[in-house]
KETIMAR-87369 format. One record per residue (C-alpha): y, x, z; residue in one letter. Coordinates in pm, whole numbers, plus 50000, padded with zeros to 5 digits. Each point is the difference from the previous one (the first is absolute). Layout:
# residues N
<r py="Y" px="X" pz="Z" residu="a"/>
...
END
This chain:
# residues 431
<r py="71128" px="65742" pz="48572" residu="x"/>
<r py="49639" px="50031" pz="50099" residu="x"/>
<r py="49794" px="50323" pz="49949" residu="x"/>
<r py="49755" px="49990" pz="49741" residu="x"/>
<r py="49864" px="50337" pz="49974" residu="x"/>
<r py="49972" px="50218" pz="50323" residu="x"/>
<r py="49861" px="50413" pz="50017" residu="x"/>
<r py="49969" px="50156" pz="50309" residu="x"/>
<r py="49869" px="50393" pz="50037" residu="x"/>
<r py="49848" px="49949" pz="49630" residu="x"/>
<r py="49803" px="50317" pz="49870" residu="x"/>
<r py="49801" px="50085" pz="49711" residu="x"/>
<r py="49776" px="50332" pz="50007" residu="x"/>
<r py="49775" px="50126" pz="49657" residu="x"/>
<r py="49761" px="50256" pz="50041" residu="x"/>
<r py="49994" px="50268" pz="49701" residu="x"/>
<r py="49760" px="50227" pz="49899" residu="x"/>
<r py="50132" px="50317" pz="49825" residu="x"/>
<r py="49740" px="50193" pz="49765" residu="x"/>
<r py="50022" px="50369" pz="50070" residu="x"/>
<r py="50013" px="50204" pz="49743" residu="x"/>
<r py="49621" px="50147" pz="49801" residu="x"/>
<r py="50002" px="50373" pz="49996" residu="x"/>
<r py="49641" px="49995" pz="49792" residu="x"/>
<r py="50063" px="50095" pz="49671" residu="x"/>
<r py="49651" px="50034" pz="49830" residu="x"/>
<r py="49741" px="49742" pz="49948" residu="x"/>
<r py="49785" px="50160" pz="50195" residu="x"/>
<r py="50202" px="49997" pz="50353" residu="x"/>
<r py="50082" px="49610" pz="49902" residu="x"/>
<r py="49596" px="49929" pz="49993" residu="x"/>
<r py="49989" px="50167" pz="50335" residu="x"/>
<r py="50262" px="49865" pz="50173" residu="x"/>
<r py="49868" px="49664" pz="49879" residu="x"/>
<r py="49706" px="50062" pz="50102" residu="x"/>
<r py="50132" px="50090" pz="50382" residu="x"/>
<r py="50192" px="49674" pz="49977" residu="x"/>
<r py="49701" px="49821" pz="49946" residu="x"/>
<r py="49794" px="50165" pz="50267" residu="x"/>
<r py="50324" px="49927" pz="50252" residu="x"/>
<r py="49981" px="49644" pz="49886" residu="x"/>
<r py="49589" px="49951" pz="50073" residu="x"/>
<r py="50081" px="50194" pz="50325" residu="x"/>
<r py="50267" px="49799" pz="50090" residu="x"/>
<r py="50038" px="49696" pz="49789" residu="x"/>
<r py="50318" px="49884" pz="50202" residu="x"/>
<r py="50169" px="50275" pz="50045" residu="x"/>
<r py="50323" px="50105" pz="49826" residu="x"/>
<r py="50020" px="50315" pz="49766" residu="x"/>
<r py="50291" px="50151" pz="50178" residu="x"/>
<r py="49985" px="50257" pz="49814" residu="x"/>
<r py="50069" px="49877" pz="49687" residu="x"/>
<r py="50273" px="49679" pz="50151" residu="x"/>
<r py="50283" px="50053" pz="50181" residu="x"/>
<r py="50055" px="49691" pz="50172" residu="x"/>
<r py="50375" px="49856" pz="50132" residu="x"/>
<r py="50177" px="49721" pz="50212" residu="x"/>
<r py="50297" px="49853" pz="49763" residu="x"/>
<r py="50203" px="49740" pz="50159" residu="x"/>
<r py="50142" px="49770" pz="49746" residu="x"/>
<r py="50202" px="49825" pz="50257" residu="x"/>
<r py="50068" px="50085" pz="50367" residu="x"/>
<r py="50146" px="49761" pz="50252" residu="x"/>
<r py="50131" px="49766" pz="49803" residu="x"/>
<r py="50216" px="49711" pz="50177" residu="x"/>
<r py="50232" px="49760" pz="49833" residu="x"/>
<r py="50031" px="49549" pz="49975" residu="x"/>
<r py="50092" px="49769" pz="49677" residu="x"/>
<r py="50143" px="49711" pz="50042" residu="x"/>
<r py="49977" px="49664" pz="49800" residu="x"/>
<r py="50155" px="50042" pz="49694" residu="x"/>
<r py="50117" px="50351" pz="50009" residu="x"/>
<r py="49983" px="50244" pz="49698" residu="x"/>
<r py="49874" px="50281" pz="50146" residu="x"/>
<r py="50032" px="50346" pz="49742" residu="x"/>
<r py="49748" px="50264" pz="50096" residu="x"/>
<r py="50140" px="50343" pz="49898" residu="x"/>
<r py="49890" px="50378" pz="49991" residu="x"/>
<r py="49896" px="50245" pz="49753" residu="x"/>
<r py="49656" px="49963" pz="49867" residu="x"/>
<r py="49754" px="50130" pz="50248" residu="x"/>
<r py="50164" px="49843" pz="50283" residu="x"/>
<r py="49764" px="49739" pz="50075" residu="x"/>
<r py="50155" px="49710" pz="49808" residu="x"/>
<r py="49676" px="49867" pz="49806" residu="x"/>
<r py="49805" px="50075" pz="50318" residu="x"/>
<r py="50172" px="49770" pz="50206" residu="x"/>
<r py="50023" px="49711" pz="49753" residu="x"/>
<r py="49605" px="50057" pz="49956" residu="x"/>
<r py="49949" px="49951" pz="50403" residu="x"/>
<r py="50272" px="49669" pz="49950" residu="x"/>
<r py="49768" px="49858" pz="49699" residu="x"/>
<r py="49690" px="50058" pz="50211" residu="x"/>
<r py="49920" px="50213" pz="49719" residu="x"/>
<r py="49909" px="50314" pz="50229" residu="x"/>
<r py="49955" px="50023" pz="50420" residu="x"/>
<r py="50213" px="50195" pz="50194" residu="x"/>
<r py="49859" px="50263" pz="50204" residu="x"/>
<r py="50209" px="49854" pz="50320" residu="x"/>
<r py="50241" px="49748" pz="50132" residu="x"/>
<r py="50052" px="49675" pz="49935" residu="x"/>
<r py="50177" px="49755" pz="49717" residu="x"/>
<r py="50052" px="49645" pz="50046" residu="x"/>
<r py="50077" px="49786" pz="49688" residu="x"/>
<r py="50076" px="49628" pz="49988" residu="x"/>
<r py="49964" px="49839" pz="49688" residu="x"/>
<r py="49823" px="50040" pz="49672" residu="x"/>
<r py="50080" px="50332" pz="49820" residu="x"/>
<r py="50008" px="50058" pz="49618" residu="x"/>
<r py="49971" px="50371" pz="49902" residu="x"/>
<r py="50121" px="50183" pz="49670" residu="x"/>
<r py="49927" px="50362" pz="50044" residu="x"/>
<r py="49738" px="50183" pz="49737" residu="x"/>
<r py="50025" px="49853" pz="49649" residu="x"/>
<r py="49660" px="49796" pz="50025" residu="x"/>
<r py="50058" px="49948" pz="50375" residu="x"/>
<r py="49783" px="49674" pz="50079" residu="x"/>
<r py="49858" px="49940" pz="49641" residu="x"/>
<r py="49664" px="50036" pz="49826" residu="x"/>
<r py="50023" px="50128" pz="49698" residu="x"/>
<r py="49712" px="49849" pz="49844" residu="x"/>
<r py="50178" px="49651" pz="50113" residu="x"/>
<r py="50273" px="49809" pz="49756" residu="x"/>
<r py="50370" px="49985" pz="50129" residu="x"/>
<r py="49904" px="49630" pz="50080" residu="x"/>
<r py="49721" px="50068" pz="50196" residu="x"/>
<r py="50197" px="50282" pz="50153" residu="x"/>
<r py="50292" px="49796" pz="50085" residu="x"/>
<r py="49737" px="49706" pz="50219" residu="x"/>
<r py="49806" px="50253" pz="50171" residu="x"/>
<r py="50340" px="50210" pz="50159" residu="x"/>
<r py="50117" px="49619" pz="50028" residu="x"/>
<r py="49627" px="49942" pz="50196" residu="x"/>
<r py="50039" px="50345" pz="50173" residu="x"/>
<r py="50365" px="49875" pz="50143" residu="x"/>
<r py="49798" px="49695" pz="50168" residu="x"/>
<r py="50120" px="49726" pz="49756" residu="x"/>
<r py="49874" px="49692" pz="49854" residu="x"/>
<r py="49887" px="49950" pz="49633" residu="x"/>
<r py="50252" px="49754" pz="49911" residu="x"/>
<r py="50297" px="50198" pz="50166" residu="x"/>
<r py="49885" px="50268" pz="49807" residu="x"/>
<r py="50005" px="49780" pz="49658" residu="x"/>
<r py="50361" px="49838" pz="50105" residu="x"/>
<r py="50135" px="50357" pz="49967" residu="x"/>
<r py="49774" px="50165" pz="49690" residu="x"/>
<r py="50283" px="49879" pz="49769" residu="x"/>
<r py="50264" px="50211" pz="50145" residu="x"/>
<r py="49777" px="50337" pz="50085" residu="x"/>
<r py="49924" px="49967" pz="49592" residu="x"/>
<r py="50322" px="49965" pz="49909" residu="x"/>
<r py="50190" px="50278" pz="50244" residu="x"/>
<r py="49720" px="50240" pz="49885" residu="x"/>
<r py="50023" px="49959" pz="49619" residu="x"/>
<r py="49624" px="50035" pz="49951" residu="x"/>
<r py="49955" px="49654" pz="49923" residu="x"/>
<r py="49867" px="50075" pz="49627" residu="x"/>
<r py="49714" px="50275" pz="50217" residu="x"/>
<r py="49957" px="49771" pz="50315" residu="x"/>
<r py="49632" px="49945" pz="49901" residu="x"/>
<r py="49944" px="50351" pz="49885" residu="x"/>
<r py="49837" px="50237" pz="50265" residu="x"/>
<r py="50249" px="50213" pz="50167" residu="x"/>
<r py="49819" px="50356" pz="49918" residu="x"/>
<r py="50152" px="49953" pz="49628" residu="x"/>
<r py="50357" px="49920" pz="50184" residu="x"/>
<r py="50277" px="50255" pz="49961" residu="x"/>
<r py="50129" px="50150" pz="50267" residu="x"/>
<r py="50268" px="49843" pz="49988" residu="x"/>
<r py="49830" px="49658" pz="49964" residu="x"/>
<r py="49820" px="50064" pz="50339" residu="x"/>
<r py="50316" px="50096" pz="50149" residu="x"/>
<r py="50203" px="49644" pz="49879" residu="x"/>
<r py="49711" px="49766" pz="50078" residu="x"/>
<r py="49915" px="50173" pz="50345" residu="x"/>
<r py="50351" px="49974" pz="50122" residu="x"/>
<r py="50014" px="49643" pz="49852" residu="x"/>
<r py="49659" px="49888" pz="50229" residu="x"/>
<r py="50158" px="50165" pz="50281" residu="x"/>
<r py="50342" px="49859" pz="49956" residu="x"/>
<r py="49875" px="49681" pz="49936" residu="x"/>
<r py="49704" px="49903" pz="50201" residu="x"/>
<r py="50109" px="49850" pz="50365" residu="x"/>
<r py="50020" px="50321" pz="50214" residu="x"/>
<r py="50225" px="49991" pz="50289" residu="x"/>
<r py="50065" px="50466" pz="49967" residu="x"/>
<r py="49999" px="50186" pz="49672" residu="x"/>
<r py="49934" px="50348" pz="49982" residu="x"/>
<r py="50100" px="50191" pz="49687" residu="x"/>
<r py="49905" px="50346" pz="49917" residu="x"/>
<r py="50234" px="50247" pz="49768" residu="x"/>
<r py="49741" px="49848" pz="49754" residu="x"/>
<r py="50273" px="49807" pz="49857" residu="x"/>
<r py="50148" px="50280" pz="49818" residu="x"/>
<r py="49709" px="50037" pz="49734" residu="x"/>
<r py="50172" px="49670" pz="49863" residu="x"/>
<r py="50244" px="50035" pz="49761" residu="x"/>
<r py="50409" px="49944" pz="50121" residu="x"/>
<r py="50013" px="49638" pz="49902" residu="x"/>
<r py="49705" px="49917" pz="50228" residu="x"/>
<r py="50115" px="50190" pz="50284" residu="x"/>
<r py="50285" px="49775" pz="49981" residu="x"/>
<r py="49857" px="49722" pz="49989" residu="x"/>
<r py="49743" px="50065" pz="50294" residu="x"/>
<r py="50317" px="50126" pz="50190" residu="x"/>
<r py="50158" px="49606" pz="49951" residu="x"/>
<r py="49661" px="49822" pz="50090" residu="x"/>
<r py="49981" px="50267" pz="50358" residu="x"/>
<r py="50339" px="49852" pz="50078" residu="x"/>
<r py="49927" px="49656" pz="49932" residu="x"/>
<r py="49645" px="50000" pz="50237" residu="x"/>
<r py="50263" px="50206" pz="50283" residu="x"/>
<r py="50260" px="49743" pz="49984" residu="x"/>
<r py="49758" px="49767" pz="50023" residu="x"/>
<r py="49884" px="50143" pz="50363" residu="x"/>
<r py="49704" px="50229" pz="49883" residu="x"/>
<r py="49943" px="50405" pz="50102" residu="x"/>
<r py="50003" px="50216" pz="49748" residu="x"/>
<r py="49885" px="50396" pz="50047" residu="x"/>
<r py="50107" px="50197" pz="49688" residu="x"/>
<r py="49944" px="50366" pz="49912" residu="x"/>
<r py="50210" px="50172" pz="49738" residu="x"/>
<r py="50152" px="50318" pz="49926" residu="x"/>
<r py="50335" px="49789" pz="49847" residu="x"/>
<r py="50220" px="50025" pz="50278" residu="x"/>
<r py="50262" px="49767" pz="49753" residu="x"/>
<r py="49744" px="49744" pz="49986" residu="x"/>
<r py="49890" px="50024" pz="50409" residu="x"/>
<r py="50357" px="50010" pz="50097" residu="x"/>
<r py="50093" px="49643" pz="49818" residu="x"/>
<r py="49631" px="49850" pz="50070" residu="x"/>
<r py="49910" px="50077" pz="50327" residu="x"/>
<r py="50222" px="49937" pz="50336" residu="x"/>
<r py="49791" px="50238" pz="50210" residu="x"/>
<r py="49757" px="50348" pz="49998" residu="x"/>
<r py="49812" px="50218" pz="50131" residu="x"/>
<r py="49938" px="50387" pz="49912" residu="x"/>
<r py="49677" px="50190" pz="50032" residu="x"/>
<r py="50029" px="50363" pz="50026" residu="x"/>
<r py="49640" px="50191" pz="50004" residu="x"/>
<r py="49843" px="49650" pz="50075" residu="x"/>
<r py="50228" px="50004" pz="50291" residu="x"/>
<r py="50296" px="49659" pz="50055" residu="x"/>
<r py="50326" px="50263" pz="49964" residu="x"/>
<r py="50263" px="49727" pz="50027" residu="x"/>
<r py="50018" px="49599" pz="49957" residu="x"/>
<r py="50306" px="49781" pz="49989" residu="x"/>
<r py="50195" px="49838" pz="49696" residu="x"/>
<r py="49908" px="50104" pz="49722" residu="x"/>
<r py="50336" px="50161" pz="49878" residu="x"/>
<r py="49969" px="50228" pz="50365" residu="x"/>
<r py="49650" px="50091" pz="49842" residu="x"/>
<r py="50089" px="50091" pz="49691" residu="x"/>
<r py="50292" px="50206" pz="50107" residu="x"/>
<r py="49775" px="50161" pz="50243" residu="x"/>
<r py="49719" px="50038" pz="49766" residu="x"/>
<r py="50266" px="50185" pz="49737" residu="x"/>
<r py="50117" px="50237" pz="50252" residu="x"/>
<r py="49648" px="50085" pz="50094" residu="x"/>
<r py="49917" px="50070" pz="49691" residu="x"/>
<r py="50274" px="50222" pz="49938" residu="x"/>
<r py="49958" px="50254" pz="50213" residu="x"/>
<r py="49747" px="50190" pz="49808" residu="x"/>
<r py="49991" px="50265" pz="49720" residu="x"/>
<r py="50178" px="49648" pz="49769" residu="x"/>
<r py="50312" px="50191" pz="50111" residu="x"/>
<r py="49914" px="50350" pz="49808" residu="x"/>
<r py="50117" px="49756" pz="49685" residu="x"/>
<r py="49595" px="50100" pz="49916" residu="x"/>
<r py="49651" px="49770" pz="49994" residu="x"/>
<r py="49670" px="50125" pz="49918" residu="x"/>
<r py="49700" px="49765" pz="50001" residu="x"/>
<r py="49907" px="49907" pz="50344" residu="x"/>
<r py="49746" px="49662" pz="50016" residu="x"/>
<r py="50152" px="49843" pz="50298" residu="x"/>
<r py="50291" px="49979" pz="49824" residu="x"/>
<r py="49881" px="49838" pz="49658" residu="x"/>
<r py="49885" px="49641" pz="49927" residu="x"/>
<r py="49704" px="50054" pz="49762" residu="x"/>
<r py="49891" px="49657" pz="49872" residu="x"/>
<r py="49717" px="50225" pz="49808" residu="x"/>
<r py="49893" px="50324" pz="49860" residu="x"/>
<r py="50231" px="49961" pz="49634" residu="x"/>
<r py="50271" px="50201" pz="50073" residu="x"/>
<r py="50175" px="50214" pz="50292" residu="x"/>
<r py="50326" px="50127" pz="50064" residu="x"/>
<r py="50006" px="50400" pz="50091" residu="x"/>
<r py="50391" px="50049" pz="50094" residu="x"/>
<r py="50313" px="49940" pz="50017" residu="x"/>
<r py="50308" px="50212" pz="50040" residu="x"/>
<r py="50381" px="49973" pz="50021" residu="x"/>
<r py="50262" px="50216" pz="49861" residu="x"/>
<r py="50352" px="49957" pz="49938" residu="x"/>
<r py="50257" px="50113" pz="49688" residu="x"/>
<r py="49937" px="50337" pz="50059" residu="x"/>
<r py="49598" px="50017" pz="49975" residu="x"/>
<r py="50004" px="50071" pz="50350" residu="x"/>
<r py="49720" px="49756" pz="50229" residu="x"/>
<r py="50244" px="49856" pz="50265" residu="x"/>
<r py="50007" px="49601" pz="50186" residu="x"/>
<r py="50366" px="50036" pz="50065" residu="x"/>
<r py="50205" px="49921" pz="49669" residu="x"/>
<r py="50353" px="49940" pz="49958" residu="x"/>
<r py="50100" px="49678" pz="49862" residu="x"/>
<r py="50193" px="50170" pz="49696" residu="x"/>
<r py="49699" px="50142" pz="49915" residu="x"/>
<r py="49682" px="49960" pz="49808" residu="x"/>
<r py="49663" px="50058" pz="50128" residu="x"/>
<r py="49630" px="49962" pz="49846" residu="x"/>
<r py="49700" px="49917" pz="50105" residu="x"/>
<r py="49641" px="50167" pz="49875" residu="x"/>
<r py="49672" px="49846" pz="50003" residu="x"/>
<r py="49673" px="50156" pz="49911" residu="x"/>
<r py="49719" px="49732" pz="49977" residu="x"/>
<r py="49632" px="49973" pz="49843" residu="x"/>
<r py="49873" px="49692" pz="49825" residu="x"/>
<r py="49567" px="50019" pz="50004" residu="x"/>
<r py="49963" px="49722" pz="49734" residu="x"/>
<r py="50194" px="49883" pz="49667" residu="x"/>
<r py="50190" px="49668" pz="50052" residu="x"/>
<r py="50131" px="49782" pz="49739" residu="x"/>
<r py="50373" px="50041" pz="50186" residu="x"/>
<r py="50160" px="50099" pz="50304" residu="x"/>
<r py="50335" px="50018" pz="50146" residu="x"/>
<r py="50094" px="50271" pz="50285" residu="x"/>
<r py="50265" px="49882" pz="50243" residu="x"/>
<r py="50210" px="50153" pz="50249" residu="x"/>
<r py="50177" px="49809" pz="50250" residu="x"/>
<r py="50295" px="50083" pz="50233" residu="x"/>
<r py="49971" px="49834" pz="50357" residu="x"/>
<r py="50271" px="49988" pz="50271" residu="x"/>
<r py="49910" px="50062" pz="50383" residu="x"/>
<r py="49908" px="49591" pz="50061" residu="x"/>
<r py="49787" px="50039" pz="49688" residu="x"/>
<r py="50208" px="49830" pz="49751" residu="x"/>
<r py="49979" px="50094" pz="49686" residu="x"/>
<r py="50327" px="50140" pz="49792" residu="x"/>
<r py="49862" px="50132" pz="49697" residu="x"/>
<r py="49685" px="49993" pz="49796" residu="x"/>
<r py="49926" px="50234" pz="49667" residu="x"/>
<r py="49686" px="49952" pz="49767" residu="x"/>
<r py="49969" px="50307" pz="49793" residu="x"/>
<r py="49960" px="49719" pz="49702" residu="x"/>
<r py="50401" px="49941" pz="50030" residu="x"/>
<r py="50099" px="50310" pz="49763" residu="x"/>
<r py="49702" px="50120" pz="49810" residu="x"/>
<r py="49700" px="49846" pz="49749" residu="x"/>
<r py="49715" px="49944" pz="50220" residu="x"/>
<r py="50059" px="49641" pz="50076" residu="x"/>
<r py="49676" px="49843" pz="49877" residu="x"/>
<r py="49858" px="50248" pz="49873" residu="x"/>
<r py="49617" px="50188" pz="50201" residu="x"/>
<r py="50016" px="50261" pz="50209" residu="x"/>
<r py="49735" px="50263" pz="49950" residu="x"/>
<r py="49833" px="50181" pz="50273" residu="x"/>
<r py="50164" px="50306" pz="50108" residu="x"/>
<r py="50278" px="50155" pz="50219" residu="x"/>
<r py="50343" px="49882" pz="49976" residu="x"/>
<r py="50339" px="50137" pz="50086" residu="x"/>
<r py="50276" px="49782" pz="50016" residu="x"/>
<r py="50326" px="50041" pz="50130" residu="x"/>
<r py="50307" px="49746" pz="50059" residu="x"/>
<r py="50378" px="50083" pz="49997" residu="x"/>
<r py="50187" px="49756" pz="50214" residu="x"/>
<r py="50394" px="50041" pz="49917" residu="x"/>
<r py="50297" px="50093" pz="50250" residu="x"/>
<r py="50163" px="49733" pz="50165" residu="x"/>
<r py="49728" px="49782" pz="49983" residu="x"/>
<r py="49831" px="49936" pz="50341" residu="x"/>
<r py="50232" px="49941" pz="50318" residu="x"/>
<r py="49995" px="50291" pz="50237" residu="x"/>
<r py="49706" px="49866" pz="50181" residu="x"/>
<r py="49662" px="50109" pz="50120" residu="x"/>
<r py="49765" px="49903" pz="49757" residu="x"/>
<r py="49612" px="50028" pz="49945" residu="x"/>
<r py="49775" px="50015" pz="49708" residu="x"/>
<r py="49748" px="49763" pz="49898" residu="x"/>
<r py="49752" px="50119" pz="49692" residu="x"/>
<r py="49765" px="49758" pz="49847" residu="x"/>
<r py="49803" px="49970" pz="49673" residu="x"/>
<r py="49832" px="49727" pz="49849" residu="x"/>
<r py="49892" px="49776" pz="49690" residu="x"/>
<r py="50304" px="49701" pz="50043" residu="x"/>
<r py="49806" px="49700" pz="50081" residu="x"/>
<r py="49636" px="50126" pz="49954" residu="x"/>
<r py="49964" px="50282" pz="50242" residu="x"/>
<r py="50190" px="50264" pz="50283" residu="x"/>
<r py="49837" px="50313" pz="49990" residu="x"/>
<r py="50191" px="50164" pz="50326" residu="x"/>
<r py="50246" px="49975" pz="50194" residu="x"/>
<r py="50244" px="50243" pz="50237" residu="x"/>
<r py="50231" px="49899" pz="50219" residu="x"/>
<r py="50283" px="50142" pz="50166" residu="x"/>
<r py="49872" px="50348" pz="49916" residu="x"/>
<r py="50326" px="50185" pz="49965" residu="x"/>
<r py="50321" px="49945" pz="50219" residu="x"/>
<r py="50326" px="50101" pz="49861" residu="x"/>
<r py="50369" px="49980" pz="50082" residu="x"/>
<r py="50325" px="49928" pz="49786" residu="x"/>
<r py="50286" px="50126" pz="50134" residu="x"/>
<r py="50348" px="49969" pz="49889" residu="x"/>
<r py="50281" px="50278" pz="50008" residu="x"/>
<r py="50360" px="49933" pz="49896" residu="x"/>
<r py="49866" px="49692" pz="49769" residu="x"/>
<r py="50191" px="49702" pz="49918" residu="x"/>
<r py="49733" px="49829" pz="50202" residu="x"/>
<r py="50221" px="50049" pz="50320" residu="x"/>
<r py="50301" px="49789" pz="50114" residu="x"/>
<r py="50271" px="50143" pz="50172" residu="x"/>
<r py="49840" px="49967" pz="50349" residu="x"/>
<r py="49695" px="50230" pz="49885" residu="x"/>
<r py="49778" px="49720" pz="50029" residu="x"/>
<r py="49732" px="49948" pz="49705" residu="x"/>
<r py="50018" px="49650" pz="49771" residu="x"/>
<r py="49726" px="49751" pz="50063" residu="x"/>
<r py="49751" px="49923" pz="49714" residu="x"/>
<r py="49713" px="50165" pz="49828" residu="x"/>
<r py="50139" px="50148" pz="49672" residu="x"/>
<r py="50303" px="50235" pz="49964" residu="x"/>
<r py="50055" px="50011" pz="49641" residu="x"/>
<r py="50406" px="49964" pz="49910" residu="x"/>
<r py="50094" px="49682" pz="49836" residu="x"/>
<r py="50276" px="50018" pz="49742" residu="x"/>
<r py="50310" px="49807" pz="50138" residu="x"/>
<r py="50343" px="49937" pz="49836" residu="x"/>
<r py="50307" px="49935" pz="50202" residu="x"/>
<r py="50289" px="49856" pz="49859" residu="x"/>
<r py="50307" px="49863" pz="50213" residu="x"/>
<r py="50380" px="49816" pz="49989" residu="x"/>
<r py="50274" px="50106" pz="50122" residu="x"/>
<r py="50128" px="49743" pz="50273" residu="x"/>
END
């Protein structure tokens, strides 16, 4: 296979200004010091008020080396802050790196941002030929594939409304179908995908793996390690904008897990931290998260005869017309075992959500989950319209099994993911 996409030493450096804090209180000592500031800036009219800005070197990305073949699926994994979105910005030409060099063969469609590459003022068919004009291609090649973009997208019924009065959602389906569909040798998709509802992600999932068997390169973000570990055939993951391991992508994951494990997710308690939380706006935000088992007591190791429950505290900001909140149950390759909506047992399916702060708690029965490690994945959303946040992997726990039915006569532990007893009957004959 030939390389396509080639890094070497790649770094990305922001400058920040912090505002120090104002220790004038009256209106009086804020004319003055205004005034001061003005005389500084006659005086000086380049200078920097130093006094006022603390100014800082943050490196997005440092050193970063790895290749992509033709036709890989390359996953790009880390928590948020790692540097994901910056290095997909530097791969779309979107923003320059600060040093090193990238070498790129082939045209490149990009699905980051909702909006990435559109003007809003512009209808979705006017959208759909510029990006196709941007990618280098001819009017008519353009026209020979308008049909299918339309119809993948669903927006046929909008495609000459402006995009500004699109959904979210809208944007989402017809910017994935442009890029999917237009004649670009590498794709790169952004977590971006997950503002789509379940049935979409699906679906964009199918058409990735048709343009990769098909020979093309695909870089994907996501914070589904389910959905990386059956797309994508290698990864990389960025720790503090640094490359912390690259191989297949189930070594990644795995690694990625364990990584991610060794933190305070083992005290069986979570309290809001933003590097851990996938914020797709300002609606709502999850606060924590705790574990305890049957006897009240917070704890990640359970037995498997026993029950154990799981508290959230969250805040919604807005009133929605619905909303389910989900818990999942991941193993250590990401796969996932177990998924809860707190809609299963109680009268809030389809019904709004007013703003305020919630406290929710889940009881999940003995002899349930497989003595495993597991981790916790908590996410909240409108089904089909709209995720609010995401956390993943925030809590680690263990089931453990003592004395259970679970083991055979040689000690060993049963395959599977489920341990719940099955009722058998056993009847027999005399020979």
């Amino acid at each position: 296979m030939s390389t396509v996409i080639k890094i070497n030493n790649l770094s990305k450096k922001y400058i920040i200004g912090h505002q120090k804090g104002q220790r004038y209180t009256t209106l009086r000592d804020i004319a003055m010091h205004k005034l001061r500031s003005l005389g500084e800036r006659v005086r000086h009219p380049l200078s920097i008020n130093r006094e006022q800005v603390n100014i800082e070197e943050f490196w997005a990305l440092k050193d970063i080396n790895f290749e992509v073949n033709q036709g890989d699926r390359l996953g790009i994994i880390g928590r948020n802050g790692a540097g994901k979105s910056t290095l997909l910005k530097i791969l779309s030409r979107i923003t320059e790196p600060t040093s090193g060099r990238i070498s790129i063969k082939g045209r490149v469609a990009i699905l980051l941002e909702v909006g990435t590459g559109m003007h809003q003022e512009l209808t979705g068919r006017e959208n759909i030929y510029l990006n196709g004009a941007i990618l280098g291609m001819k009017q008519y090649e353009i026209s020979a594939r308008f049909d299918d973009i339309v119809d993948f997208s669903g927006c046929g019924l909008f495609v000459d409304t402006p995009i500004k009065r699109y959904s979210t959602g809208m944007r989402v389906r017809l910017g994935f179908a442009v890029a999917a569909f237009l004649d670009a040798d590498i794709l790169i998709v952004d977590e971006v995908l997950a503002v789509g509802d379940l049935q979409f992600q699906k679906k964009c999932i199918g058409k990735m793996e048709e343009l990769g068997n098909e020979g093309r390169t695909i870089l994907f973000v996501s914070h589904n390690m389910a959905t990386m570990k059956v797309f994508c055939n290698k990864g990389i993951e960025l720790n503090a904008g640094e490359l912390s391991f690259a191989g297949y992508i189930d070594d990644v994951i795995k690694h990625y897990i364990e990584m991610n494990s060794n933190d305070n997710r083992l005290t069986g308690h979570y309290k809001n931290k933003s590097l851990d939380i996938n914020k797709h706006n300002n609606k709502a935000d999850l606060m924590e998260v705790t574990i305890t088992d049957s006897d009240s007591v917070q704890n990640t190791i359970i037995n498997v005869d026993q029950c154990f429950i799981i508290h959230i505290k969250w805040k919604l900001n807005i009133e929605v017309p619905f909303l389910r909140l989900c818990v999942e149950f991941t193993d250590n390759m990401g796969n996932v075992v177990l998924m809860t909506e707190d809609t299963d047992t109680t009268d809030l399916h389809g019904k709004p959500r007013k703003p305020g702060t919630y406290y929710q708690t889940v009881t999940i029965p003995p002899l349930l989950l497989m003595p495993k490690k597991y981790s916790i994945n908590i996410f909240a959303g409108m089904p089909r319209v709209e995720r609010l946040f995401e956390a993943n992997h925030i809590i680690q726990f263990e089931i453990t099994e003592n004395n259970t039915h679970l083991s055979s006569v040689t000690g060993e532990i049963r395959d599977g993911y489920i341990s719940t007893p099955l009722s058998w009957k056993v009847s027999s004959t005399d020979v």
